[in-house]
C-alpha positions as CSV (number, residue, x, y, z in Angstrom):
1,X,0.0,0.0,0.0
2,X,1.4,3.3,-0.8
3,X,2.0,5.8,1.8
4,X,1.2,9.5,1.5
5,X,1.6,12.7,2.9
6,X,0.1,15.2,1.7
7,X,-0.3,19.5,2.6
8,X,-2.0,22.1,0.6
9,X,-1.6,26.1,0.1
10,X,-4.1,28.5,-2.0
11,X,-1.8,30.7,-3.6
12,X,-3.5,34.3,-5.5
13,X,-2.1,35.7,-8.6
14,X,0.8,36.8,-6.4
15,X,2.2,33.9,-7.8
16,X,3.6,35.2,-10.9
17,X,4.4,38.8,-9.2
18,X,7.6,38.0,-9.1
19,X,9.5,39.8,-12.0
20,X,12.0,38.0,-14.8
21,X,15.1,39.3,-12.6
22,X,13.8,38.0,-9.4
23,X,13.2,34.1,-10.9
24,X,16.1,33.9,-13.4
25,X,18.6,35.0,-10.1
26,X,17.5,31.7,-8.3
27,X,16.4,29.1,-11.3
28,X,19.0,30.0,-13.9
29,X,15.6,30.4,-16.4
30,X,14.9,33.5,-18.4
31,X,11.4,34.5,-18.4
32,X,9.9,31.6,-16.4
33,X,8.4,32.4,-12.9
34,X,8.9,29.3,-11.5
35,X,7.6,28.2,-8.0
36,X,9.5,28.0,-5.2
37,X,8.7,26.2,-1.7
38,X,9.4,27.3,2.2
39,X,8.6,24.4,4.2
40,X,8.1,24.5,8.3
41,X,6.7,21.7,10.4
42,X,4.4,22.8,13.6
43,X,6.4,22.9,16.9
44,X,9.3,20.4,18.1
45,X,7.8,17.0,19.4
46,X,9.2,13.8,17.7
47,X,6.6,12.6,14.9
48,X,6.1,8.6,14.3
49,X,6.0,8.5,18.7
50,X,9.7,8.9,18.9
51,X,10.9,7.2,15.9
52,X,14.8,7.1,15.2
53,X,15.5,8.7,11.8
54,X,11.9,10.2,11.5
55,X,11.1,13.5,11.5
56,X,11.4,15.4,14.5
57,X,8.8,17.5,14.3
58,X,11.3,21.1,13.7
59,X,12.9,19.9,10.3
60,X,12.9,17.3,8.1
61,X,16.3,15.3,7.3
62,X,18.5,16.5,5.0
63,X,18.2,14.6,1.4
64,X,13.9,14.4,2.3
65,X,11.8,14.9,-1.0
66,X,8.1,16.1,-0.9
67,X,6.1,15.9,-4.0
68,X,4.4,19.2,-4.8
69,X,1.3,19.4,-7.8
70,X,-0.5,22.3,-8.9
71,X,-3.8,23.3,-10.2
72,X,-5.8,25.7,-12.1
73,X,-5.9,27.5,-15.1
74,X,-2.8,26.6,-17.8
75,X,-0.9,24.2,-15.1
76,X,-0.1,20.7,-16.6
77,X,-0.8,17.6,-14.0
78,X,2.1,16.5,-12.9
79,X,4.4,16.1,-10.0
80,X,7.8,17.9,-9.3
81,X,9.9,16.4,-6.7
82,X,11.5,19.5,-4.0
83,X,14.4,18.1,-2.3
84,X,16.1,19.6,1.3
85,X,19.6,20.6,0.8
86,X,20.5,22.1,3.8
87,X,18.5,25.2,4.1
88,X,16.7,25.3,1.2
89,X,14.2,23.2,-1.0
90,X,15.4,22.2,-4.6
91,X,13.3,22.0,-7.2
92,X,14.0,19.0,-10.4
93,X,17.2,19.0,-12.2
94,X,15.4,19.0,-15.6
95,X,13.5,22.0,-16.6
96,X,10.8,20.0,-18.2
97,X,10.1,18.6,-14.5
98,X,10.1,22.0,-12.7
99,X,6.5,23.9,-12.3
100,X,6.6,27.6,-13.6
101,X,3.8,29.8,-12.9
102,X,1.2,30.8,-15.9
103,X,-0.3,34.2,-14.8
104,X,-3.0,32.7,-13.7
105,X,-4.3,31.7,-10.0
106,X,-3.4,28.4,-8.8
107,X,-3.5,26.2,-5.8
108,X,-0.6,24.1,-4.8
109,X,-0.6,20.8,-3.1
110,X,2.2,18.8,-2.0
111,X,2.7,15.3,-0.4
112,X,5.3,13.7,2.0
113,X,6.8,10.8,1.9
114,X,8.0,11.2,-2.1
115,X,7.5,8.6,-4.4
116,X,7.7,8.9,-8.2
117,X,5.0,6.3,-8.4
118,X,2.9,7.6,-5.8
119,X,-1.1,7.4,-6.6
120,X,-2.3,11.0,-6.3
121,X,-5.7,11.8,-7.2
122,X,-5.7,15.4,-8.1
123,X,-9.2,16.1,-8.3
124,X,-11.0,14.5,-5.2
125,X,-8.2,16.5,-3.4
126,X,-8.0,13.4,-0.5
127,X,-5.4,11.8,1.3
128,X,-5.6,8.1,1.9
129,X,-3.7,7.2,5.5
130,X,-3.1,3.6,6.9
131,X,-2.7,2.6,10.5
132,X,-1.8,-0.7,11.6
133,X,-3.9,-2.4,14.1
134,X,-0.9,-3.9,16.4
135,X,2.6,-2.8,16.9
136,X,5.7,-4.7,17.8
137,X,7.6,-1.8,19.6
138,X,6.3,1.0,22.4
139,X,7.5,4.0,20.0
140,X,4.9,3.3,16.9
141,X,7.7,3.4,14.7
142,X,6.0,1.1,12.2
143,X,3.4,3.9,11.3
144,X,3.5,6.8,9.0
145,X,3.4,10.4,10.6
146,X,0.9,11.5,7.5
147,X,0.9,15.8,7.8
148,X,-0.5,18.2,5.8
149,X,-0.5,21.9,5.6
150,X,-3.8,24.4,6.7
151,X,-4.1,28.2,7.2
152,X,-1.7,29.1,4.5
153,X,-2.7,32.0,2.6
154,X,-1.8,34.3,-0.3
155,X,0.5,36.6,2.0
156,X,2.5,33.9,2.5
157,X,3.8,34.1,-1.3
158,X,7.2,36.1,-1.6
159,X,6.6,38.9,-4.4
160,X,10.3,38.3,-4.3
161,X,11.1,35.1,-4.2
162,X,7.6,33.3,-5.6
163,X,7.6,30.6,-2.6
164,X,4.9,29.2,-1.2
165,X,5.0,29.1,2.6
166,X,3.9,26.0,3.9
167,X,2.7,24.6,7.5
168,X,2.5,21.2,8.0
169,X,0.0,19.6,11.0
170,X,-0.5,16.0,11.8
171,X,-3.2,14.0,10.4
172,X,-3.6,11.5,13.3
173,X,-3.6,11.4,17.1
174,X,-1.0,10.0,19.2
175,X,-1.8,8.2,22.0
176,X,0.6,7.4,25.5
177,X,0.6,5.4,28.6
178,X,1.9,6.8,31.8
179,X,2.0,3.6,33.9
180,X,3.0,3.2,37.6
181,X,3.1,0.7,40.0
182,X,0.7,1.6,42.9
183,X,2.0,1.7,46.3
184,X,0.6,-1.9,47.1
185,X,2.3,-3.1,43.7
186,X,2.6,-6.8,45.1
187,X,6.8,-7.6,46.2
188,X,8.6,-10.0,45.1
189,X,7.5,-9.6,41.4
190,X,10.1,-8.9,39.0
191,X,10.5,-5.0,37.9
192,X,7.0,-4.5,36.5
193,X,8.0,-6.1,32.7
194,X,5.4,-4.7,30.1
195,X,4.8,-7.4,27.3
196,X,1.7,-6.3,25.9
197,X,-1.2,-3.6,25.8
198,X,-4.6,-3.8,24.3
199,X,-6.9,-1.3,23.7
200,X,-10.5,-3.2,23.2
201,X,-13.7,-1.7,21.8
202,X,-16.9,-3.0,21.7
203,X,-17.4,-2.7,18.0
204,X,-14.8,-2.0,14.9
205,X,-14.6,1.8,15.6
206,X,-10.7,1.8,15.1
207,X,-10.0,2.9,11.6
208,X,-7.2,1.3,9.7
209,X,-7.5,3.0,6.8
210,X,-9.3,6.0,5.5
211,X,-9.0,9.7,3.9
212,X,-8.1,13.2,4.8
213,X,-9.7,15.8,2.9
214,X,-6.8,18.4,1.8
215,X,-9.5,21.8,2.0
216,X,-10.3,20.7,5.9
217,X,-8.5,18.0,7.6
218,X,-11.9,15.9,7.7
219,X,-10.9,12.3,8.6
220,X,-13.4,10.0,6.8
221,X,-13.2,6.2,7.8
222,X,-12.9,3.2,5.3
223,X,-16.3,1.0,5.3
224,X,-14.3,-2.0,4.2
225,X,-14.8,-5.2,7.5
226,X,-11.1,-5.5,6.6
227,X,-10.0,-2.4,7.4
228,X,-11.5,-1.6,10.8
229,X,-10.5,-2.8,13.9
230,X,-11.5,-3.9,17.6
231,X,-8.1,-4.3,19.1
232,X,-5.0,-1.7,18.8
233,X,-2.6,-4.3,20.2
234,X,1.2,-3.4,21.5
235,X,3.4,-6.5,21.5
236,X,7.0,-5.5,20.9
237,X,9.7,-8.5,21.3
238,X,11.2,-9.9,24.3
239,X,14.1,-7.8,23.6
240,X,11.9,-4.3,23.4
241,X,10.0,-5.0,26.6
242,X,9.9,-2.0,29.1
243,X,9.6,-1.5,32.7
244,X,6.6,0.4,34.3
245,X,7.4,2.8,36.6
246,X,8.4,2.8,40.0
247,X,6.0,3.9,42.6
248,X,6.6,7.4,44.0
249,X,4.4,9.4,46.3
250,X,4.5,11.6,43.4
251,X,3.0,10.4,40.6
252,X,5.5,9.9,37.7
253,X,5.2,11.4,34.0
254,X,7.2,9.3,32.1
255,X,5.8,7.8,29.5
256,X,6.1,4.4,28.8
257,X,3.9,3.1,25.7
258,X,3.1,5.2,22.4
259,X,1.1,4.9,19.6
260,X,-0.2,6.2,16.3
261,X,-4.6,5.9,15.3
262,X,-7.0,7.9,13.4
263,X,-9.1,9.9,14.2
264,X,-12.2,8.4,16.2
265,X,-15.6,10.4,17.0
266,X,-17.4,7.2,18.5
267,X,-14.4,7.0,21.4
268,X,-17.3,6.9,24.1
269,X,-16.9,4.8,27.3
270,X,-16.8,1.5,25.6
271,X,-13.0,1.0,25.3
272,X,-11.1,-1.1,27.7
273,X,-7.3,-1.3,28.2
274,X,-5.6,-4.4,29.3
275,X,-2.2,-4.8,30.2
276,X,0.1,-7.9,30.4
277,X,2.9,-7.3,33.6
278,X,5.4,-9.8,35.0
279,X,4.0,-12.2,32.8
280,X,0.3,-11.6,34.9
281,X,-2.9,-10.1,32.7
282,X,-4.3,-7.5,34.9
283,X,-7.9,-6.8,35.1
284,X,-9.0,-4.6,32.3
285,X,-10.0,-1.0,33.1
286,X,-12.0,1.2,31.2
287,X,-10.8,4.3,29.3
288,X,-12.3,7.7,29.7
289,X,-14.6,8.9,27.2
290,X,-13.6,11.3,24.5
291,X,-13.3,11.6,21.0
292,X,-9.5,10.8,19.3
293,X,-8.9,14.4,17.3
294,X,-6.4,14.9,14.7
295,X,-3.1,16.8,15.7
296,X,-3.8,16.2,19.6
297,X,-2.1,13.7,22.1
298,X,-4.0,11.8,24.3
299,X,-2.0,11.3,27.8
300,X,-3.8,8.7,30.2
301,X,-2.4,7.9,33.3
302,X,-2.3,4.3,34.7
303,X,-2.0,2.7,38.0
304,X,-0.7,-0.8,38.8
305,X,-1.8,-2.0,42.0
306,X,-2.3,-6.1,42.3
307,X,-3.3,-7.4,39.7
308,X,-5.9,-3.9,38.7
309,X,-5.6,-1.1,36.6
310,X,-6.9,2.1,37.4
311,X,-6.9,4.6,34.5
312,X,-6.8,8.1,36.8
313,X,-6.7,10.5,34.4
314,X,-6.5,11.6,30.9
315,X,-4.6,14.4,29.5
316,X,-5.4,16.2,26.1
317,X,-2.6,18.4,24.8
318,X,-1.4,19.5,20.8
319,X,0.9,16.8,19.3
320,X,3.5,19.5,19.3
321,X,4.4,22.7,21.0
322,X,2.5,25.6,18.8
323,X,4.7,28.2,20.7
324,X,7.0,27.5,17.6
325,X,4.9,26.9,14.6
326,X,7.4,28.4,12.2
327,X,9.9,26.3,13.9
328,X,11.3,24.1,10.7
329,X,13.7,24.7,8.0
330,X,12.7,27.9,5.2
């Protein structure tokens, strides 16, 4: 299945304000105005749940490619590859491949991770996003951090420079387990060994697969039986196993288990989490109700004490820290 990100920006006819000068001085091509991108991603926290070697939520990796499209009147349909080179986006090699602005208005779209052989459908302007169901590892590095760009307006466009400005926010919801031992945690256990944690619903309301409209964010659920879900199961190796924490008269904040889901209205009182500790299955414990919302991260707290959970609180907070949402590389 092919993975895609994708972000959008309506640019005005301040597109082509930039004059001959301006564009030849940074593409090298007389009397073509051709479009230029800026590209920041929304605040610092580590995308994919803490993945190593995925974006880290203030720049991309040098060498990353995005895909960028555009639309309207005079614009051919076809992708141009932008790739980072230290501090700055490149456009394609070949001028055939690069996009030059016509005169006329246009709206650019633009899609991350790049493949040459991505499907894009250009008109329904919707991105298809895949979630697994169970995850061998605590840091959800087997999903894809699907972003795209919203509140990007014309004044973002350079009358110098003819780049589009673009935002990227998170198309999912991350989810994370604080988990203590209580202060009757049973001795003479081993050190509180998490092997496995199950979220369980009553019905198939965890998507697996579905669509993100590009003009709103809207998170539309696949109908398909096989792509929806009862269980979001955590089961790393024996060799990925992690310890709960301690017990402290303090409640600790570190958190032990992530993950990656879409979106879920239908999140209402009839979700269960069980945990598998020392080898033991606790009882289950029910999760608060709320409804999973894109871009946010959903923080419950869990105490271990015997063999019960008790899910004490749940914490809603952005993905990322918005006090730096030009944070990433221009």
């Amino acid at each position: 299945m092919k993975k895609v990100l994708v972000f959008t920006v309506f640019a005005s006819a301040l597109l082509t304000s930039c004059s001959n000068k301006d564009v030849e001085s940074i593409t090298g091509a007389t009397n073509k105005n051709e479009l230029g991108v800026a590209v920041n991603i929304s605040g610092k926290d580590i995308t994919r749940a803490g993945a190593t070697g995925s974006l880290d939520g203030a720049s991309f990796a040098d060498g990353t490619s995005i895909g960028v499209f555009v639309t309207g009147a005079g614009y051919a349909a076809k992708i141009a590859p932008y790739t980072l080179s230290g501090t700055s986006w490149g456009s394609p090699a070949a001028d055939a491949d690069k996009i030059y602005l016509t005169g006329q208005s246009a709206t650019v779209y633009g899609f991350y991770p790049y493949d040459a052989n991505t499907d894009i459908v250009m008109d329904t302007k919707l991105m298809t996003v895949s979630v697994p169901a169970s995850y061998t590892n605590y840091m959800a590095t087997q999903a894809v951090d699907y972003m795209y760009a919203a509140n990007v307006t014309a004044s973002n466009i350079s009358t110098t420079t003819c780049k589009a400005s673009l935002v990227f926010h998170h198309a999912l919801c991350k989810v994370s387990f604080i988990i203590n031992k209580g202060s009757s945690y049973p001795a003479g256990t081993t050190s509180g060994v998490l092997s496995k944690l199950v979220m369980t619903a009553g019905s198939t309301i965890f998507a697996n697969k579905g669509t993100v409209s590009l003009t709103g964010g809207a998170f539309t659920p696949s109908t398909t039986p096989a792509d929806l879900s009862s269980t979001i199961t955590l089961q790393p190796s024996l060799v990925a196993y992690k310890n709960i924490n301690e017990f402290n008269a303090t409640a600790l904040t570190i958190v032990i288990a992530n993950t990656l889901v879409a979106p879920c209205a239908t999140l209402a009182g009839a979700v269960t989490l069980g945990l598998t500790i020392d080898g033991r299955n606790m009882a289950t414990a029910t999760i608060p109700s709320t409804t999973w919302i894109a871009g946010k991260n959903y923080i419950y707290t869990v105490t271990v004490s015997g063999t019960e959970l008790i899910v004490n609180s749940v914490a809603i907070t952005p993905w990322i820290d918005n006090s730096s949402d030009l944070g990433g590389v221009q």
